[in-house]
C-alpha positions in Angstrom: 10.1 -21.3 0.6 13.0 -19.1 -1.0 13.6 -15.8 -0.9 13.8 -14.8 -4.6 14.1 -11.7 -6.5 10.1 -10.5 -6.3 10.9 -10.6 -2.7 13.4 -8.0 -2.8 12.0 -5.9 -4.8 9.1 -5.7 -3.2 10.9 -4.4 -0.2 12.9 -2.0 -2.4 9.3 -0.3 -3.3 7.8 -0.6 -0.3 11.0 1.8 1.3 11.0 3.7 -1.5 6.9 4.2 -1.1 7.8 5.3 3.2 10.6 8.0 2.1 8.6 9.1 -0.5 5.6 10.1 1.7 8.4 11.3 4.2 9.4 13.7 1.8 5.7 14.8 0.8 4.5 15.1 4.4 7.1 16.6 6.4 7.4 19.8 7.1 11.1 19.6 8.9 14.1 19.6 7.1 15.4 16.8 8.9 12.7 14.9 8.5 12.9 15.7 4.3 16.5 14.6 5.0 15.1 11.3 6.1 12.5 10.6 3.7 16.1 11.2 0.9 17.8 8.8 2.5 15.4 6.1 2.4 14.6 6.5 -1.1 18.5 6.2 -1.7 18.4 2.7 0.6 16.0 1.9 -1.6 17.8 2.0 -4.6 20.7 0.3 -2.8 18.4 -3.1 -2.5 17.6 -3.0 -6.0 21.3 -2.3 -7.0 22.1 -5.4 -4.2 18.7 -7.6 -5.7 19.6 -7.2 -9.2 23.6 -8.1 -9.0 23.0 -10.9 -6.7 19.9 -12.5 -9.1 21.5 -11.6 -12.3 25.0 -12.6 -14.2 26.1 -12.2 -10.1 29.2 -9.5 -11.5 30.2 -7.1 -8.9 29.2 -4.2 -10.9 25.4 -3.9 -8.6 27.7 -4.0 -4.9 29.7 -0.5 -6.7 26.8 0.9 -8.1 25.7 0.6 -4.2 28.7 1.6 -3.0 29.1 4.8 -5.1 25.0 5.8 -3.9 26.0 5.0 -0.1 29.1 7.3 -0.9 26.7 9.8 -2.5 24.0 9.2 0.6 26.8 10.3 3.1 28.1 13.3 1.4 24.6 14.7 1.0 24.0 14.2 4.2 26.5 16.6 5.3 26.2 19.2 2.9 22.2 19.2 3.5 22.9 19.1 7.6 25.6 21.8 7.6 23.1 24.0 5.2 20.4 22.8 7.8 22.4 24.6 10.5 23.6 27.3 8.8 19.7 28.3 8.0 19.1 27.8 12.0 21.6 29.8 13.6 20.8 32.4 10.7 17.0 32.4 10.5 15.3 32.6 13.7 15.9 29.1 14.8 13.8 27.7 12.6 14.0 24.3 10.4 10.6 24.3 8.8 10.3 24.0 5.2 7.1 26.2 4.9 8.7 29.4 7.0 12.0 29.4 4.4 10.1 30.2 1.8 12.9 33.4 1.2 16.4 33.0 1.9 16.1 36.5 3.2 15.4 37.7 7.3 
């Protein structure tokens, strides 16, 4: 049996399906954060899949690159806003109580 490209995919939308209902359930930010960054994995296996199975150019592994670039840097900005709410609100990181950005 060979892995082929139906394979891939399906494990692209079956991690995009888990982040997604990360993001819809959770109530913590880091736990939104999370659910963001496996929907952006996702997309990386489709980018990966769809360069390897196609005309097999290098342009999928960049587009990849470029999101895991993207992935990181929104991972800091969103932590270091994260922390910046928590010091400044309370000590608290659930979604539902920051409904104003005001104390």
């Amino acid at each position: 049996m060979s892995v082929g490209l139906s394979h891939f995919l399906t494990i692209g939308a079956v991690v995009f399906s888990l982040g997604l209902f990360c993001v819809i359930t959770r109530r913590n930010a880091i736990g939104v954060l999370m659910g963001v960054e496996l929907i952006l994995n996702s997309a990386n296996i489709n980018f990966l899949a769809f360069s390897h199975f196609s005309s097999g150019t290098i342009d999928g592994h960049l587009f990849a690159l470029f999101c895991i670039v993207l992935a990181a840097l929104e991972c800091a900005v969103a932590l270091a806003i994260v922390l910046a709410v928590f010091r400044n609100f309370d000590k608290v990181i659930d979604m539902e109580q920051l409904t104003t950005l005001h104390k």
